[in-house]
C-alpha positions as CSV (number, residue, x, y, z in Angstrom):
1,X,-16.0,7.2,-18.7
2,X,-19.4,9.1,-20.2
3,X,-20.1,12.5,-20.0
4,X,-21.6,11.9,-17.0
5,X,-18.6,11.4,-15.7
6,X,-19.4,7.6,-14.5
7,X,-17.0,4.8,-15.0
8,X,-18.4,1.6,-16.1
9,X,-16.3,-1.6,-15.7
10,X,-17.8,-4.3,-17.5
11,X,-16.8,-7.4,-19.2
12,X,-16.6,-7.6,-23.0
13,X,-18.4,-10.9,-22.7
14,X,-20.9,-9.1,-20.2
15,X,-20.5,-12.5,-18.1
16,X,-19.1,-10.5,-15.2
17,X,-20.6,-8.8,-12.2
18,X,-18.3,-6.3,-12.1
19,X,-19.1,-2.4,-10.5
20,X,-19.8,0.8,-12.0
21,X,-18.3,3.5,-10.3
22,X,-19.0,7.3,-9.8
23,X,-16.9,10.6,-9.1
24,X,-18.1,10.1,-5.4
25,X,-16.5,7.0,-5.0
26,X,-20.1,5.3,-4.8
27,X,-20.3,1.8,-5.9
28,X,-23.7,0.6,-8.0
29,X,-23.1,-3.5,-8.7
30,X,-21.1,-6.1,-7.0
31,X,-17.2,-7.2,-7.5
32,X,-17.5,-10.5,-8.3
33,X,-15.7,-11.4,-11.5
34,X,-16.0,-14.9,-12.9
35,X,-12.3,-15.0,-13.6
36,X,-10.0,-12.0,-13.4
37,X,-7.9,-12.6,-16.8
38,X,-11.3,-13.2,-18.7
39,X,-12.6,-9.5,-17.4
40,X,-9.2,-7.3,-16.4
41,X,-6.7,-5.7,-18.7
42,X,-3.0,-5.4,-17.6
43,X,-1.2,-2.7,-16.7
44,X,1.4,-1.5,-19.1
45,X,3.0,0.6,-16.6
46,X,4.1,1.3,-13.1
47,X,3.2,4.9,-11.1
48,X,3.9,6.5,-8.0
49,X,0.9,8.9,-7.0
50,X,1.8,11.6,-4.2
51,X,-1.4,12.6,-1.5
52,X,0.0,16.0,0.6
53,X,3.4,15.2,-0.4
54,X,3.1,11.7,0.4
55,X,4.4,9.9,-2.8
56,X,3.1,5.9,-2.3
57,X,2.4,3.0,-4.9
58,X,-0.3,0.5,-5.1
59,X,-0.4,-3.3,-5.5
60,X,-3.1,-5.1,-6.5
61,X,-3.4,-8.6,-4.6
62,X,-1.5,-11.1,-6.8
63,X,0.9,-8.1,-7.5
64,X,2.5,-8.2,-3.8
65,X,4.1,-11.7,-4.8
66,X,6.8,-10.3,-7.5
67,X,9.4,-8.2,-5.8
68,X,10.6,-5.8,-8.5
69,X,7.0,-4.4,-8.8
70,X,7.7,-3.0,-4.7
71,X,11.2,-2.6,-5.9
72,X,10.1,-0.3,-9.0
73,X,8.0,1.6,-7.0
74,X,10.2,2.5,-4.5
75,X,12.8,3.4,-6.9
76,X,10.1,6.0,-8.4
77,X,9.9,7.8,-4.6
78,X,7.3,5.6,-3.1
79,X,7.2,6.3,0.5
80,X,4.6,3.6,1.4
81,X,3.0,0.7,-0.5
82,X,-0.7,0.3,-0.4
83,X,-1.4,-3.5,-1.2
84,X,-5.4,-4.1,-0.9
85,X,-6.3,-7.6,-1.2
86,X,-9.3,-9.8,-2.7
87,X,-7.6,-12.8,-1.4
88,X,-9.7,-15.8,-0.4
89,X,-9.5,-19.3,1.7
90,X,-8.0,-19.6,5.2
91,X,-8.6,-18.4,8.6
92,X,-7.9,-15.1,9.1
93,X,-4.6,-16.2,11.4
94,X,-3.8,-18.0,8.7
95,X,-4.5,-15.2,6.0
96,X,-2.1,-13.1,8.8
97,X,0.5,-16.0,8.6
98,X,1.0,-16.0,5.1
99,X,1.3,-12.9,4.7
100,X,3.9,-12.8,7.5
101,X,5.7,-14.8,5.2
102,X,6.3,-12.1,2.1
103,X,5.0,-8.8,3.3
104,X,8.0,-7.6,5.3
105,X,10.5,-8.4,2.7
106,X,8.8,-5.8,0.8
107,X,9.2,-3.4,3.4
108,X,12.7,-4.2,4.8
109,X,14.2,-5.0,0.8
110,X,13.1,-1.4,-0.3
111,X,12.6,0.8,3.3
112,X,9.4,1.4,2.6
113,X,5.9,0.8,4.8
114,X,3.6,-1.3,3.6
115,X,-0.3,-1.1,4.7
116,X,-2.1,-3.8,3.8
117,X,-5.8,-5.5,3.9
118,X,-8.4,-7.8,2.7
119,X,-11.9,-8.8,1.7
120,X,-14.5,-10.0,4.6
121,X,-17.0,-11.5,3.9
122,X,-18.8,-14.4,1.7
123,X,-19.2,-13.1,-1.6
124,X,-22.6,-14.2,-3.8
125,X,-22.4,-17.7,-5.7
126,X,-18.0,-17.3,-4.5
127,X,-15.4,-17.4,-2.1
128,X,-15.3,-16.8,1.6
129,X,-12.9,-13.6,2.2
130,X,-11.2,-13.6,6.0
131,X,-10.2,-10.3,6.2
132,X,-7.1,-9.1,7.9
133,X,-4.7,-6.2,7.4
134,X,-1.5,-5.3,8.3
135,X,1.1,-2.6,8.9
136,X,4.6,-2.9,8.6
137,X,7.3,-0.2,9.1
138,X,10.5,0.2,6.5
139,X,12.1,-2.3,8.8
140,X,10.1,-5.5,8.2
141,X,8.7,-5.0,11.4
142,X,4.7,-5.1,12.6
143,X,3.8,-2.1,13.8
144,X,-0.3,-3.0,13.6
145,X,-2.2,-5.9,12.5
146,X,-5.9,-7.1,13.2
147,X,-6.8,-10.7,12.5
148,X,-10.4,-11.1,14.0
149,X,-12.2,-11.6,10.5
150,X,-15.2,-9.3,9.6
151,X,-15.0,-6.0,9.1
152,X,-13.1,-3.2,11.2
153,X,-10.7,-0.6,11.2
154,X,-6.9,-0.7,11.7
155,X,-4.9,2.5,12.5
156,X,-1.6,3.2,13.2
157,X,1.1,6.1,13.0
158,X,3.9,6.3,9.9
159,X,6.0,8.8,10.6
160,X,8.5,10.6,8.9
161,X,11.4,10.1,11.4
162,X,11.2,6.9,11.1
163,X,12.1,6.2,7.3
164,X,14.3,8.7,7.7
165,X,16.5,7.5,10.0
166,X,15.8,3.7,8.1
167,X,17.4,5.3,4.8
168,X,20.1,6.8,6.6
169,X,21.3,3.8,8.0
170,X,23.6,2.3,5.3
171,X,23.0,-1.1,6.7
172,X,19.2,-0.6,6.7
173,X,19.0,1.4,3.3
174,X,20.3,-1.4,0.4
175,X,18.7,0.0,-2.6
176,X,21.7,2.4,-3.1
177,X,23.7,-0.2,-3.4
178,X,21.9,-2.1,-6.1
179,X,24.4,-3.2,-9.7
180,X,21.1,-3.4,-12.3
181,X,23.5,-4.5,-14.5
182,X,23.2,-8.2,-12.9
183,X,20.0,-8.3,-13.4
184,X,19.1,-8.6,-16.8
185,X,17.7,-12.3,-16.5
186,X,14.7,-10.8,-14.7
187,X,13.5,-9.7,-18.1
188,X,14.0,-12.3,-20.3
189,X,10.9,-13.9,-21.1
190,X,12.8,-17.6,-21.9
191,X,13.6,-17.4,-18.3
192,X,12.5,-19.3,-15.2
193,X,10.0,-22.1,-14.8
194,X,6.9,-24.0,-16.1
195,X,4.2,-24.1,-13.0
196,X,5.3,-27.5,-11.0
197,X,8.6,-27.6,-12.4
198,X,11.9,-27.2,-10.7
199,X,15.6,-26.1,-11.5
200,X,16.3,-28.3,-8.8
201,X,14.9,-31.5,-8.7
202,X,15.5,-33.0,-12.4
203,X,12.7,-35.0,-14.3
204,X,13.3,-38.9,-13.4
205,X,10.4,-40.2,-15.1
206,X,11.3,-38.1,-18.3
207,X,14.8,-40.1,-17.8
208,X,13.7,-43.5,-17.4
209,X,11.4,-43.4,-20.2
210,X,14.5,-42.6,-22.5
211,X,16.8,-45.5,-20.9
């Protein structure tokens, strides 16, 4: 940030074509990162922000696929999860099926809703982006979703009642109920698997080779 008060994001390697932003929200260069991990930073924490007493979290694309980031934030007060999307390939029924798939376990695991969308579009010397967005209400359930491709506007009601009477419901409400103390494997770096492995299936080849 200068004394301007402009944010520039760009890459150390200056190989990106990543935006500068203003206060006003303007946007002065295009998003189109060669790759993310070569031009992004991580996080080091997870935050709940609060709009008119509205307390909600964010999740960034990739982010929506690990359950104890939703989990986290809902735990912090989040009242909704925002989960905007950059998330290419597909149809946009497809894009809507997959997402079908995850999405309302975030909602229905932590009563919370979840509003999310995508790209559209066909971005410069990159992917193709289908669109889509969703809503989802602390049930799991689809209470919006628009699937058409290109770009458009989804609204829909979240009211107050209706997480209310979710996290009232004992049988609907399961975060109370939670024993962290199981869970300490979810932090141990040693844990889980290599991409393409499986705990499952073991290695036969690896097994023949040593008979």
């Amino acid at each position: 940030m200068n004394t301007g008060g402009r944010a520039s994001a760009r890459s150390r390697r200056d190989r990106s074509r990543l935006p500068e932003l203003i206060a006003t929200g303007s946007v002065l260069g295009p998003l189109l990162p060669e790759a993310e991990k070569e031009v992004f930073l991580p996080g080091e924490e997870l935050k709940t922000y609060s709009h008119k007493g509205i307390a909600f979290g964010i999740e960034l694309c990739y982010e929506a696929h690990f359950p104890e980031i939703s989990a986290i934030l809902a735990l912090q007060g989040a009242e909704i999860l925002f989960l905007p999307h950059a998330s290419p390939r597909g149809t946009p029924e497809e894009k809507l099926s997959s997402w079908l798939r995850h999405l309302p376990s975030r909602a229905f695991d932590n009563s919370v809703f979840v509003v999310a969308c995508n790209q559209t579009g066909d971005a410069e010397d990159g992917p193709s982006f289908p669109g889509v967005a969703l809503v989802l209400d602390p049930s799991g359930r689809l209470i919006a979703s628009r699937a058409e491709g290109g770009e458009g506007m989804l609204i829909a009601d979240l009211r107050e009642q209706t997480l209310a009477q979710t996290r009232s419901h004992r049988m609907k409400y399961f975060l109370p109920s939670r024993r962290p103390e199981l869970y300490g494997g979810l932090v141990e770096k040693k844990r889980g698997t290599k991409r393409g492995s499986s705990l499952l299936v073991p290695d036969v080849s690896k097994e023949n080779s040593a008979a």
